[in-house]
C-alpha positions in Angstrom: 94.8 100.1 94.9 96.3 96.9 94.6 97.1 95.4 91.6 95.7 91.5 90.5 95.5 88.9 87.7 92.2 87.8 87.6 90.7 86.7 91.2 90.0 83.6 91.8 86.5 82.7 93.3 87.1 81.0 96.7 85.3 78.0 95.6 87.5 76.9 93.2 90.7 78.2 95.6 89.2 76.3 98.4 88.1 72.7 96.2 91.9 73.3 94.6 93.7 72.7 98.1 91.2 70.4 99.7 91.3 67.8 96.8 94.6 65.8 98.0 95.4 67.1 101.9 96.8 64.3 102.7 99.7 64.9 99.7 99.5 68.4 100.6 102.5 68.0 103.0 104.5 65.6 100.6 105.1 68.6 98.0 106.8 70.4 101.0 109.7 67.9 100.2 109.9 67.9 96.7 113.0 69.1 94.9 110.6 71.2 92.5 110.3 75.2 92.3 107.2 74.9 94.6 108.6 72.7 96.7 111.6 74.9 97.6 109.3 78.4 97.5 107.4 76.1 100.3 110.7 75.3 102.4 112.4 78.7 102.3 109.2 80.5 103.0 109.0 78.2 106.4 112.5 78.4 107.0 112.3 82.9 106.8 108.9 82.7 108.8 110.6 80.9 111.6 113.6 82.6 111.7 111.4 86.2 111.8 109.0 84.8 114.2 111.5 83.3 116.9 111.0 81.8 120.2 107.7 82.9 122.4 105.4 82.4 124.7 102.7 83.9 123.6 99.4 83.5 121.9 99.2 82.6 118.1 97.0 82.0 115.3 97.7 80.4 112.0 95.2 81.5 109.0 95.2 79.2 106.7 97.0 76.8 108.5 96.3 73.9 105.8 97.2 70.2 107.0 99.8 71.8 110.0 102.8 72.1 107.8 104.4 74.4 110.2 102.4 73.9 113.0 104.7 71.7 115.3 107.5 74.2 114.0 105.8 77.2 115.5 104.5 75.0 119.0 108.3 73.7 119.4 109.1 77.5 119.6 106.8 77.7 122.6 104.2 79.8 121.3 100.2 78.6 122.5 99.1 77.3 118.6 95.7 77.9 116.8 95.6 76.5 113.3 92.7 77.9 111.2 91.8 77.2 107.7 88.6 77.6 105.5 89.0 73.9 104.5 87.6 70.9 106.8 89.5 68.1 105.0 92.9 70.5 105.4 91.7 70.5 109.3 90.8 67.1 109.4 94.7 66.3 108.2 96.3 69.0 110.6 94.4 67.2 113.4 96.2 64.3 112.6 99.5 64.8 112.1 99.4 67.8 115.2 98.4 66.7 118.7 99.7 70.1 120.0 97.8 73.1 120.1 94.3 73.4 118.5 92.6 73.7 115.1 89.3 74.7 113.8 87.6 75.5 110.0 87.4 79.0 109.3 87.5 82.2 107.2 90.2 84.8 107.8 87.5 87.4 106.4 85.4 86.0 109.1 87.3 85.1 112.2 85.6 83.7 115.2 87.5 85.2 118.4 86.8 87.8 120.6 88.7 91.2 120.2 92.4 90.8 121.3 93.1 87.4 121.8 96.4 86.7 120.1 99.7 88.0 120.2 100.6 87.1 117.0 98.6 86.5 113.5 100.5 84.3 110.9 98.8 84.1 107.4 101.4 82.2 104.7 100.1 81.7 101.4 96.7 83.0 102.3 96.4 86.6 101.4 96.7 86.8 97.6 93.5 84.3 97.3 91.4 86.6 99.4 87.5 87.6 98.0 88.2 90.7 100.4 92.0 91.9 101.8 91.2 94.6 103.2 88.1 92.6 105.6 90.4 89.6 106.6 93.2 92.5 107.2 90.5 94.2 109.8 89.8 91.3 111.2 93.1 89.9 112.1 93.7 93.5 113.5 90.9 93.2 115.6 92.1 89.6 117.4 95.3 91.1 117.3 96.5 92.5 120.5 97.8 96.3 121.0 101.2 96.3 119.5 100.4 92.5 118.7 102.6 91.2 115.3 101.0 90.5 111.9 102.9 87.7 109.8 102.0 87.3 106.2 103.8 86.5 103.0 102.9 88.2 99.5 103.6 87.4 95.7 106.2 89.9 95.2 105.3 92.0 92.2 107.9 92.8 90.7 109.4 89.8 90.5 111.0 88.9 86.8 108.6 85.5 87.6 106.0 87.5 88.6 106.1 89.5 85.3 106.5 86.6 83.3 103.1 85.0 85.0 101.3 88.1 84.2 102.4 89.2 80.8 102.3 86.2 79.0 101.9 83.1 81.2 98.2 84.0 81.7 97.8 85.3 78.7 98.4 82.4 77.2 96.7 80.1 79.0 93.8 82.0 78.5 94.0 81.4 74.4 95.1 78.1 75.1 92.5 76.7 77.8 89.7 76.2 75.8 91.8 74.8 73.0 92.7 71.6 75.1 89.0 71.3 76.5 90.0 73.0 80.1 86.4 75.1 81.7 88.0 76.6 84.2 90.0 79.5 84.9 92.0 77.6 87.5 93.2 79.0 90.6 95.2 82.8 90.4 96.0 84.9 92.7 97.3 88.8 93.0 101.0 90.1 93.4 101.5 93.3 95.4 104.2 95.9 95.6 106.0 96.8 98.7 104.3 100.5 98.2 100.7 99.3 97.6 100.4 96.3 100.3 102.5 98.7 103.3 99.5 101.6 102.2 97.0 98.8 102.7 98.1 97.9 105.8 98.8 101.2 107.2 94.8 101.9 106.1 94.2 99.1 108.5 95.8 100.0 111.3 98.9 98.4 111.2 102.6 100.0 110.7 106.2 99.3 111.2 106.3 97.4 108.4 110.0 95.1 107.2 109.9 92.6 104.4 112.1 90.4 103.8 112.4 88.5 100.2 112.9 85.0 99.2 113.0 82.5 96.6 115.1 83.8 93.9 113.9 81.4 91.0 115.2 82.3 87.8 113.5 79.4 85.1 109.8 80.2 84.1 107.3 78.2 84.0 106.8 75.8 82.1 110.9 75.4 82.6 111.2 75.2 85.9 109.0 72.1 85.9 110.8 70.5 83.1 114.2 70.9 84.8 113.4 71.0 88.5 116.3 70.1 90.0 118.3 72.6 87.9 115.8 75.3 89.1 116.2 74.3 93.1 119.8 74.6 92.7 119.9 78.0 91.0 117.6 79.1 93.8 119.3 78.1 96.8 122.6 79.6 95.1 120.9 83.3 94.7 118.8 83.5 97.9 121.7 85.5 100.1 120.4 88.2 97.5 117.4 88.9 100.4 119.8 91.3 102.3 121.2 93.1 98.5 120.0 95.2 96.6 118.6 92.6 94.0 115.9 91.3 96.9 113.3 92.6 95.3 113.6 90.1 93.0 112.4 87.0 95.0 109.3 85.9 93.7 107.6 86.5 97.5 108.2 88.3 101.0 107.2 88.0 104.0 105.9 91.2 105.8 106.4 91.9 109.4 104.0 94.3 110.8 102.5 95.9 114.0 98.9 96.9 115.2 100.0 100.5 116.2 96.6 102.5 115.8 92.7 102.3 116.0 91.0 103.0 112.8 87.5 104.7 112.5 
């Protein structure tokens, strides 16, 4: 039902973000196109999320990036994350809240624990979406809220990626000597991923859009500062009609049903 490049296994996704955690928070602050998709997805999760007291967990959580963030909005933190050098890191820069190594397909809490589930950059490297989206349901409260962010797929970036970044990397890749297949991961429409998650349960679904980037890779890292600055200028295009043009969005939804 949903569409994908080729899935990563999560071997490779998980040895890709543990090999430098300590740097992992460092590219946060760069004035590159990841960088800023980084920032701005923070700065809309934050903004969508808002003040609380509450119960919340972070899946993949990484080294804390947002962690002190989310605790300074006064909600009760749990940080989860399938790597234990990303945990190891979070532990040290948060001494707020609580952390532990995990796997969003396989989370370890009872039924209903949390009033919120936060999964940024998490979903679209999943084995099994539609496990990890039954699982945060379950440690989701009734009516709890489900935060996640998704490669948008129609995004002129995203199309580029598809149709003839990858495609070319995968004629080129052996070429330079390069084994691998590297880490991918899967861009949803609005229809497909709000089907998915009304198949699990969940409902009242909003999205918001953001990071409007406009240079393709390799471009955008040949002229970074060029591409920030013609992102910041077209992200008020999340509230046109032109939003569904940011390369992700964040999806704000609701348990509202059991399943069978």
């Amino acid at each position: 039902m949903v569409r994908r490049t080729t899935p990563p296994q999560s071997e490779i996704v998980n040895a890709h973000f543990s090999a430098n955690p300590s740097s992992y928070a460092d590219r946060y602050r760069r004035e590159t196109s990841p960088g800023y998709a980084r920032r701005v997805r923070k700065e809309r999760l934050l903004d969508l999320l808002g003040p609380g007291r509450g119960t919340l967990l972070d899946l993949g959580c990484g080294p804390g990036v947002i962690s002190k963030e989310i605790i300074d909005l006064g909600w009760r933190y749990h940080g989860c994350d399938a790597s234990m050098q990303m945990i190891d890191e979070a532990r040290i820069r948060v001494t707020e809240g609580s952390f532990s190594v995990g796997r969003a397909e396989q989370i370890d809490f009872p039924d209903n624990t949390y009033d919120v589930v936060v999964a940024m950059g998490l979903v679209e490297y999943l084995d099994d979406e539609r496990l990890a989206l039954k699982e945060m349901r379950r440690v989701l409260r009734p009516d709890g809220r489900l935060l996640v962010s998704v490669c948008n797929w129609w995004s002129p970036l995203r199309m580029w990626d598809r149709y003839l970044r990858a495609p070319l990397a995968k004629i080129l890749r052996p070429l330079l000597g390069r084994t691998t297949d590297g880490v991918f991961h899967r861009h949803y429409t609005t229809r497909e991923y709000s089907r998915l998650l009304e198949e699990q349960g969940f409902g009242d679904c909003s999205w918001v859009y953001y990071n409007f980037r406009l240079l393709p890779r390799p471009f955008d890292l040949w002229f970074p500062r060029v591409s920030v600055r013609i992102a910041k200028l077209l992200e008020p295009l999340r509230i046109t009609s032109l939003r569904f043009w940011g390369t992700g969005a964040l999806v704000d939804a609701r348990r509202t049903r059991d399943i069978r």
